[in-house]
C-alpha positions in Angstrom: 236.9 111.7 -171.2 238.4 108.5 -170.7 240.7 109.8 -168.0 238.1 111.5 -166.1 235.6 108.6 -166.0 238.6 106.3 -164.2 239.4 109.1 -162.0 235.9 109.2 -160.5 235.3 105.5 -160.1 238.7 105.3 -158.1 237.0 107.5 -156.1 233.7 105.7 -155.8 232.1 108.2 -157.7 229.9 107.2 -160.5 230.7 109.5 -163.7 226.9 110.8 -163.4 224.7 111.4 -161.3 221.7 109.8 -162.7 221.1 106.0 -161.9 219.3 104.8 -165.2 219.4 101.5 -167.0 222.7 100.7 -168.3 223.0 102.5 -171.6 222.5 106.0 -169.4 225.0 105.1 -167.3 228.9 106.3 -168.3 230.9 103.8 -168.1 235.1 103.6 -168.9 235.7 103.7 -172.7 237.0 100.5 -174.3 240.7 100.3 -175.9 239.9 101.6 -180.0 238.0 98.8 -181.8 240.4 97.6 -184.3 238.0 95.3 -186.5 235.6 96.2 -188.8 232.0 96.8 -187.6 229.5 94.7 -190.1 226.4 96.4 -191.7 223.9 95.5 -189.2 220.9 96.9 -187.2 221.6 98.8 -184.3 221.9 96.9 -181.1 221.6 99.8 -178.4 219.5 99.4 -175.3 215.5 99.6 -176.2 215.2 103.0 -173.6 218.4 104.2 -175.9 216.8 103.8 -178.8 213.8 105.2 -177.6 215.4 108.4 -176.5 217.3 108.8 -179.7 214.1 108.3 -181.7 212.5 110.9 -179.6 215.0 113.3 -179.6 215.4 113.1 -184.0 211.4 113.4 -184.0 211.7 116.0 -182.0 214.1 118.1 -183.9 213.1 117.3 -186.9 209.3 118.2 -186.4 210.7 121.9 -184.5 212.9 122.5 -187.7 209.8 121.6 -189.9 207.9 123.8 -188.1 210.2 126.8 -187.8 211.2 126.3 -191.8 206.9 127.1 -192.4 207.2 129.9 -190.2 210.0 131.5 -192.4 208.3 131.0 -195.0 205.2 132.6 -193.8 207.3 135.8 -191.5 209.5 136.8 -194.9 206.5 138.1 -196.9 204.5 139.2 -193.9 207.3 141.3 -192.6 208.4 142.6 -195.8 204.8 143.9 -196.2 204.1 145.2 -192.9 207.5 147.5 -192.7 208.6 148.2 -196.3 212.2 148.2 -197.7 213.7 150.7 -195.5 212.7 149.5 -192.4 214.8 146.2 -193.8 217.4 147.9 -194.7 217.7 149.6 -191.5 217.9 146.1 -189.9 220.0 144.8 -192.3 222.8 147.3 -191.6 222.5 145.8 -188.0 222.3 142.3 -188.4 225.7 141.1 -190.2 227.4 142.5 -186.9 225.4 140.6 -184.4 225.3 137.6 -186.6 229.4 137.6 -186.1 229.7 138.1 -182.6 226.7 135.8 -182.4 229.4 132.7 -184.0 231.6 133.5 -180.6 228.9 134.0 -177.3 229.3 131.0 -176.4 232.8 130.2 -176.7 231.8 126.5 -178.1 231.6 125.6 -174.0 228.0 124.7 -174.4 228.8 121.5 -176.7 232.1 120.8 -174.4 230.7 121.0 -171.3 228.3 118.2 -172.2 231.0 115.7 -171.8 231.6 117.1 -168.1 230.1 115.3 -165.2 228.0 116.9 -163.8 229.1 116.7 -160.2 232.3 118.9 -161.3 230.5 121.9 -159.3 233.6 124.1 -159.9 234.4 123.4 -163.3 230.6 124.5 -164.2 230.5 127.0 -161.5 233.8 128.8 -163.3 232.2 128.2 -166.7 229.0 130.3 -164.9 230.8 133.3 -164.6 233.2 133.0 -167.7 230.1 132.6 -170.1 228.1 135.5 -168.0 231.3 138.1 -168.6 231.5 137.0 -172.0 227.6 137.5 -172.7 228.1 141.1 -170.7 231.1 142.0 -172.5 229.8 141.1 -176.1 226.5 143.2 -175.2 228.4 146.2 -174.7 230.8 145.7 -177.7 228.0 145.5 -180.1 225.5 148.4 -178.8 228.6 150.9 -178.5 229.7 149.7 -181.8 225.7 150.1 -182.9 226.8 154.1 -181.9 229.6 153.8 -184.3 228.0 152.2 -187.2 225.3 155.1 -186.9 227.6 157.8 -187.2 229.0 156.4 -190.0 226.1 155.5 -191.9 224.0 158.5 -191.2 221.4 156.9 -189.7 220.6 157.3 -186.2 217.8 154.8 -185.6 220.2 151.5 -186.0 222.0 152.6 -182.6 218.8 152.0 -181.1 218.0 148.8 -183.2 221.7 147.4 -182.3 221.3 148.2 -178.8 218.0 146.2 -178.4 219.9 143.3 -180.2 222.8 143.6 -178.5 220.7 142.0 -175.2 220.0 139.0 -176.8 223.8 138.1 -175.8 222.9 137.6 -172.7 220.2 135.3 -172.8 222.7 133.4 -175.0 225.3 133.4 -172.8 223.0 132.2 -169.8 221.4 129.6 -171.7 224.9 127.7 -172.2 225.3 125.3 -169.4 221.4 123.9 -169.3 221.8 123.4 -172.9 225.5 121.5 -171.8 223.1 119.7 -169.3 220.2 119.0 -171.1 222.8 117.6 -174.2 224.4 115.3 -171.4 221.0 113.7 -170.5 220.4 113.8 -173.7 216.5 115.5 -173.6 217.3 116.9 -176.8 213.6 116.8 -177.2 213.0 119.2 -174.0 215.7 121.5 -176.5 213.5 121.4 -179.2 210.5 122.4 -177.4 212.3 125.5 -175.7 213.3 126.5 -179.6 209.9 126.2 -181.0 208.2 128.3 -178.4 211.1 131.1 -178.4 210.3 131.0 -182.7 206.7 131.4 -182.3 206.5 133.8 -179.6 209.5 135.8 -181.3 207.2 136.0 -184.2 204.2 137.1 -182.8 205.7 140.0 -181.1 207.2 140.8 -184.8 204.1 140.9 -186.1 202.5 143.1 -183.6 204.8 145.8 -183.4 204.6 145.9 -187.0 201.3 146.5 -187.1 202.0 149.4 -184.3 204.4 150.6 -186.3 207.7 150.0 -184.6 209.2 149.7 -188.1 212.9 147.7 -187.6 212.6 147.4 -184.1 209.8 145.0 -184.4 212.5 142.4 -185.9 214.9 143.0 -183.2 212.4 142.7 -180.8 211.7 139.0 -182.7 215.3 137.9 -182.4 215.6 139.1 -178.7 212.1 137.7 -177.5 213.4 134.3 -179.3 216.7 133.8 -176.8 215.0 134.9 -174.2 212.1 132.4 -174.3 214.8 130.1 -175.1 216.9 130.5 -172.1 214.3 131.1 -169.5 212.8 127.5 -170.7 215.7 126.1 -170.5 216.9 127.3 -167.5 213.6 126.5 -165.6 214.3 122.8 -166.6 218.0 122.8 -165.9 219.3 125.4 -163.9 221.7 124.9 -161.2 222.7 127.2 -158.8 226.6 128.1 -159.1 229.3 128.4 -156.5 231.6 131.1 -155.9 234.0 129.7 -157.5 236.0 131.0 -160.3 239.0 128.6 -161.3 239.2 129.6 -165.1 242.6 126.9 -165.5 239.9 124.2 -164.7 238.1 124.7 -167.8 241.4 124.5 -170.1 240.2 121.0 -171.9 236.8 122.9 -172.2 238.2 126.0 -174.1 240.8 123.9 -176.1 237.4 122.1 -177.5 235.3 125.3 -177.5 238.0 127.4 -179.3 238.3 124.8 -181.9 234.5 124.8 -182.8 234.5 129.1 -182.6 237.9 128.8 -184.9 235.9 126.3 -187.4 232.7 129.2 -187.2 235.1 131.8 -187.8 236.7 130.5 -190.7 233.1 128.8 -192.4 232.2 132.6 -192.1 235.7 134.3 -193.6 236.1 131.6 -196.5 232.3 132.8 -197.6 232.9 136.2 -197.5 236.4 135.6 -199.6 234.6 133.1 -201.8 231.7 135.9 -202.3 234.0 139.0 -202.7 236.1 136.9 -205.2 233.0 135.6 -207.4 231.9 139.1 -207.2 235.2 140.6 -208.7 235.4 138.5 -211.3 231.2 138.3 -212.7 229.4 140.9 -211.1 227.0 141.4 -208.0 224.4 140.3 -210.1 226.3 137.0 -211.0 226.8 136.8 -206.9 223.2 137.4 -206.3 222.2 134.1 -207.9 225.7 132.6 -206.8 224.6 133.2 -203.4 221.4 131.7 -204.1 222.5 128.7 -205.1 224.6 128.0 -202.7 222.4 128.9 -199.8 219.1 126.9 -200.4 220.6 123.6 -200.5 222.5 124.2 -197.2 219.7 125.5 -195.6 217.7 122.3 -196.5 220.3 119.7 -195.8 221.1 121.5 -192.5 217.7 121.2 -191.8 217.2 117.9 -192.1 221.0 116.6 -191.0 220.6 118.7 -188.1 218.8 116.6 -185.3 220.8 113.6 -186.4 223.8 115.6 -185.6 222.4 116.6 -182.5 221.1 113.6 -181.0 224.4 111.2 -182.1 226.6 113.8 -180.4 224.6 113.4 -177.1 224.7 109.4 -177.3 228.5 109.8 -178.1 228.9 111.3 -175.0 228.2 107.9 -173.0 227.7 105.3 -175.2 231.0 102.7 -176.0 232.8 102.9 -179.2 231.3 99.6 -180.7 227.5 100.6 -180.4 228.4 103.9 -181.4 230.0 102.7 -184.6 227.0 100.8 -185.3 224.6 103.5 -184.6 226.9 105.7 -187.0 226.4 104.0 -189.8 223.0 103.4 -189.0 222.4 107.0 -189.3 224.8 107.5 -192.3 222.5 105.1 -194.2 219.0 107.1 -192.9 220.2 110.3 -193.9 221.5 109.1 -197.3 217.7 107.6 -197.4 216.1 111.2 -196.8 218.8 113.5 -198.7 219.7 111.0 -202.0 216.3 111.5 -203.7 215.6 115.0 -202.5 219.3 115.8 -203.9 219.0 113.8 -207.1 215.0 114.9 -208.0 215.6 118.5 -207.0 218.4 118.7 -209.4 216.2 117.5 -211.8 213.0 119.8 -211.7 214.5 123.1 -210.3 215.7 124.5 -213.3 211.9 124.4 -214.7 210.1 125.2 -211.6 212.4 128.1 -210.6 211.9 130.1 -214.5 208.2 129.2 -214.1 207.8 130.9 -210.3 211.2 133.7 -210.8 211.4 134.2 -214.4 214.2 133.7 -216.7 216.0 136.0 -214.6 216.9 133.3 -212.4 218.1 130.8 -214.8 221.8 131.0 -213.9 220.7 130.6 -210.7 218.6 127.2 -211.6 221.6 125.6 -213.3 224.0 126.2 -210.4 221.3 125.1 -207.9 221.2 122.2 -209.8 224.6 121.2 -209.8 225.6 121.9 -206.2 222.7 120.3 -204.4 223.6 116.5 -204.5 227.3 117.7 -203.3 225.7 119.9 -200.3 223.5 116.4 -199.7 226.9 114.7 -199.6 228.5 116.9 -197.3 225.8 116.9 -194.9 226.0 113.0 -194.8 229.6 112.8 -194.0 229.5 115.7 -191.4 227.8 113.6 -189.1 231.3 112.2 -188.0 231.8 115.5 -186.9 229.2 114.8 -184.1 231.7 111.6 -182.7 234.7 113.4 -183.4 233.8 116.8 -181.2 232.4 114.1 -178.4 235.8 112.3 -178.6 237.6 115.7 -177.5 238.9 116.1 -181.3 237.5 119.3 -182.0 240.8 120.1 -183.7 240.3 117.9 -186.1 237.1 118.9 -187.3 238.6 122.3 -187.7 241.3 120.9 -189.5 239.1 119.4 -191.9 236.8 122.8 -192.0 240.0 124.8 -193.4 240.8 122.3 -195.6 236.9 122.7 -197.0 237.2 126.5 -196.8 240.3 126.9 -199.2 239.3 124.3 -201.4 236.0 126.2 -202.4 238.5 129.5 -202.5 240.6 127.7 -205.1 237.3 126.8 -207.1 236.6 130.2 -207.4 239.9 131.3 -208.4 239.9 130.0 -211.6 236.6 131.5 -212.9 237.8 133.5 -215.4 238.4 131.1 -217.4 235.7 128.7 -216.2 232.6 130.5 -215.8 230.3 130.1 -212.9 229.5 126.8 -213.8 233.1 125.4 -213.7 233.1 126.9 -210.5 230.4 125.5 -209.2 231.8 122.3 -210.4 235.1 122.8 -208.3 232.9 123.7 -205.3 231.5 120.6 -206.0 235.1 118.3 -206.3 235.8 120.7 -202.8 232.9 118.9 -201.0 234.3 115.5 -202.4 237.3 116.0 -201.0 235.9 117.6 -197.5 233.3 114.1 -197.4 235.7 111.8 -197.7 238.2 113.3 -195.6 235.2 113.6 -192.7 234.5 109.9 -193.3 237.5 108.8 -193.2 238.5 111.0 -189.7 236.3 108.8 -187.0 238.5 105.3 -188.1 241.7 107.3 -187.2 240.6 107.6 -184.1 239.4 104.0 -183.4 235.4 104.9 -184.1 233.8 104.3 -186.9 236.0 102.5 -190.0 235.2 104.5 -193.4 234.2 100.8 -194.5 230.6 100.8 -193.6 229.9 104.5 -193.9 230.4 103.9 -197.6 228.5 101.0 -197.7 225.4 102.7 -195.6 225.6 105.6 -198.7 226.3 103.6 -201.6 222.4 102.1 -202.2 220.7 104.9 -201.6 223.3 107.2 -203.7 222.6 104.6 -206.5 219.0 105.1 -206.2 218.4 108.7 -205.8 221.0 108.9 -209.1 218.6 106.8 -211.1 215.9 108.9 -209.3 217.0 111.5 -210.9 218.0 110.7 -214.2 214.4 109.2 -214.6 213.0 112.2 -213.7 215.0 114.8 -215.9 213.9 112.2 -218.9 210.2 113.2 -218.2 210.9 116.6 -217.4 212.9 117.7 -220.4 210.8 117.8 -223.3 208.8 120.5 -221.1 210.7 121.8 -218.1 208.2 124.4 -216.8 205.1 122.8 -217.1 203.6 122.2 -213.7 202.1 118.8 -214.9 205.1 117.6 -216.5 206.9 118.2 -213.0 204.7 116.6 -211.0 204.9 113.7 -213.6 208.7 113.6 -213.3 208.7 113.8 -209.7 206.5 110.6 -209.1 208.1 108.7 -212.0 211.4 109.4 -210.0 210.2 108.6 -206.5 208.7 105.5 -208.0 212.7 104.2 -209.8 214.1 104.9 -206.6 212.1 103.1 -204.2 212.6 100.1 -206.7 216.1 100.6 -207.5 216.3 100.7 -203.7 214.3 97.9 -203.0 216.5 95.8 -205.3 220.0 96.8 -204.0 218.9 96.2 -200.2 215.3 95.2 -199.7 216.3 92.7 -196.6 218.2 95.7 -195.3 214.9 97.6 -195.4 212.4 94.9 -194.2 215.1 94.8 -191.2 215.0 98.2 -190.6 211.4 98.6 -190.6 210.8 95.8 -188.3 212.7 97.4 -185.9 211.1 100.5 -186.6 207.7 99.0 -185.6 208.9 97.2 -182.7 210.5 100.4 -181.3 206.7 102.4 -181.3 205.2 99.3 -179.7 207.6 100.0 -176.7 
């Protein structure tokens, strides 16, 4: 990036395009800042900060939004079509959901740091992403003819063929999502996902009721990308030249096969780790395994997600000191949100889960409760993924990815003779290890020091821990008992804010004033 930058302003060329105040305008990257960066408010430009405020808002309202809608499509749909029709999609989905992991080629997050002037390096990556998209669409709907043969049922050639054109509305959504990232309207991202959710779901819903069966959820997922791409290219589309130069984009596929290599393994360590918990205690062991494991990501994504997001588009041009800065800033925000969600959950989901799923479930409770302050942790530290992929190190997040992936292997291994429990304790040491190796990674590179990451997590890890013990005192003497959760909850909110309050209540009172002064703006 570095490199680049220089090589256009020897050439009286700025390294963008747009002419904005001075935080939106790339400038050459500073030698690695050797010193330590204090614990201090953020000092970026106030239209900086706006934008980034904006842009978390924004994603964090969309995913708020499409969590509720979830939550209200599961039940609807499952009554509207029935079990088979599910299963019929079902047999479909696990093949788009792979080839899903490799339409974009990772380009879309590694052209972001391209200028955008570079008309043949985005025309090439035009017509690489559009043979890509077309290829993958024809791989999957003639492989939707194979699965049918083989499973005896003819309708899910039909169902993978519809699904099969969402590849290319995926693959032609790439480079206004690379240019959108790179002017960092992240919000304008947001809005294109929220309208491609809700109008996906209302076609669902009334082909259901017409009685398309299956098709009506492929015709959801496809209505969703193509909403999605047609709003984004109507805000960002640029026209391409006939130019295909596909050595030009060899930086770009270095970075984009490192983020597709770190997908690919995520996705064959779980299916390892799943087959091998499955051998050794039974599917129905797995079934509350998987559980476990998958509501806690699913929330900590949620909420880690737009600060990903929106610190990987200010990485892009911002210089490495204020970045640093605004790092830990973030570190310390997220611990804020996740620490007492991590810490009180842990606390009251073994009760509220056997009062809403029965005793059935219990297993699953325990494990949930074990493994959901380590997934909190884990989606902490993987923001320095974010600086680390807009630094051009996409290697090394894939590094650390493998290094997550065969330690939660080796957790399992062992079972046996520790039980799921044990193993859901070494899944837990696994994330440990993976966190502090992900925290550690930006310093190596002369970005963020490890130093005040640590210190941003430490007061609210404190808190949400005394959150949470608090809370299980209440709890305990009557787990299941709606009141006596509700009780424990508030009792454990209220510690933490005052544990909180004493560890850093100037920190606070700083941030808050900031907070105000930024809406006044």
């Amino acid at each position: 990036m570095r490199e680049e930058n220089e090589r256009l302003q020897d050439n009286g060329v700025a390294s963008d395009p747009e002419q904005a105040p001075p935080l939106e305008t790339a400038i050459p990257l500073p030698e690695p800042a050797t010193q330590p960066v204090p614990d201090q408010a953020v000092t970026v430009a106030p239209s900086g900060s706006r934008t980034f405020a904006v842009n978390v808002l924004a994603g964090g309202g969309v995913n708020l939004v499409k969590i509720g809608l979830q939550l209200v499509m599961l039940p609807l749909m499952a009554h509207l079509l029935g079990p088979a029709e599910f299963g019929l999609y079902a047999l479909a989905l696990p093949t788009v959901a792979f080839f899903m992991t490799l339409a974009d080629g990772g380009l879309g997050a590694s052209l972001a740091r391209e200028p955008t002037q570079s008309r043949e390096i985005w025309s090439t990556a035009f017509w690489l992403v559009l043979m890509v998209g077309t290829g993958l669409a024809l791989t999957v709907a003639g492989w939707g003819w194979v699965l049918a043969q083989l499973s005896h049922e003819p309708r899910v050639a039909s169902v993978m063929g519809l699904l099969a054109v969402s590849f290319l509305f995926v693959t032609l959504s790439v480079l206004p999502y690379a240019r959108l990232t790179r002017e960092r309207r992240l919000a304008a991202i947001s809005g294109a996902d929220l309208a491609g959710n809700l109008l996906g779901a209302a076609v669902a819903v009334v082909l259901a009721l017409g009685g398309a069966g299956a098709m009506s959820l492929a015709a959801q997922y496809v209505t969703l990308y193509f909403v999605r791409g047609s709003v984004l290219n109507l805000l960002a589309f640029v026209r391409p030249s006939l130019v295909f130069r596909p050595s030009m984009l060899k930086s770009h596929v270095s970075t984009g096969s490192a983020l597709v290599s770190s997908r690919l393994v995520d996705f064959a360590g779980r299916l390892v780790e799943n087959l091998v918990f499955s051998r050794f205690f039974g599917p129905a062991a797995l079934g509350t395994f998987t559980f476990a494991n998958q509501v806690p990501r699913f929330v900590c994504e949620a909420a880690s997600g737009p600060l990903w997001g929106a610190l990987y588009a200010h990485a892009l041009r911002e210089d490495d000191a204020r970045l640093a800065q605004l790092h830990a800033k973030l570190v310390h925000i997220l611990s804020l949100l996740l620490a007492p969600v991590a810490f009180l959950t842990a606390a009251v989901v073994p009760g509220l889960i056997l009062r809403i799923l029965g005793p059935d479930w219990r297993d699953a409770a325990t494990l949930l409760s074990i493994l959901i302050p380590f997934y909190a942790l884990n989606a902490v530290a993987h923001q320095s993924g974010a600086l680390l992929l807009a630094r051009g190190s996409g290697w090394t997040v894939f590094r650390l990815s493998l290094i997550l992936v065969v330690a939660r292997v080796a957790a399992v291994l062992p079972g046996p003779w520790l039980g799921p429990l044990g193993v859901a304790w070494g899944i837990g040491v696994a994330q440990v290890i993976f966190a502090g190796l992900m925290l550690r990674a930006p310093g190596r590179v002369g970005l963020s020091p490890a130093g005040p990451l640590l210190r941003a997590m430490l007061a609210p890890t404190l808190a949400g821990l005394a959150a949470g013990l608090a809370c299980h005192f209440v709890v305990q003497g009557a787990p299941t008992e709606i009141p006596r959760l509700a009780l424990g909850f508030v009792a454990g909110l209220a510690i933490y804010l005052v544990v909180l309050f004493l560890l850093e209540g100037r920190r606070l009172r700083e941030d808050l004033g900031g907070v105000r002064r930024l809406i006044r703006r």
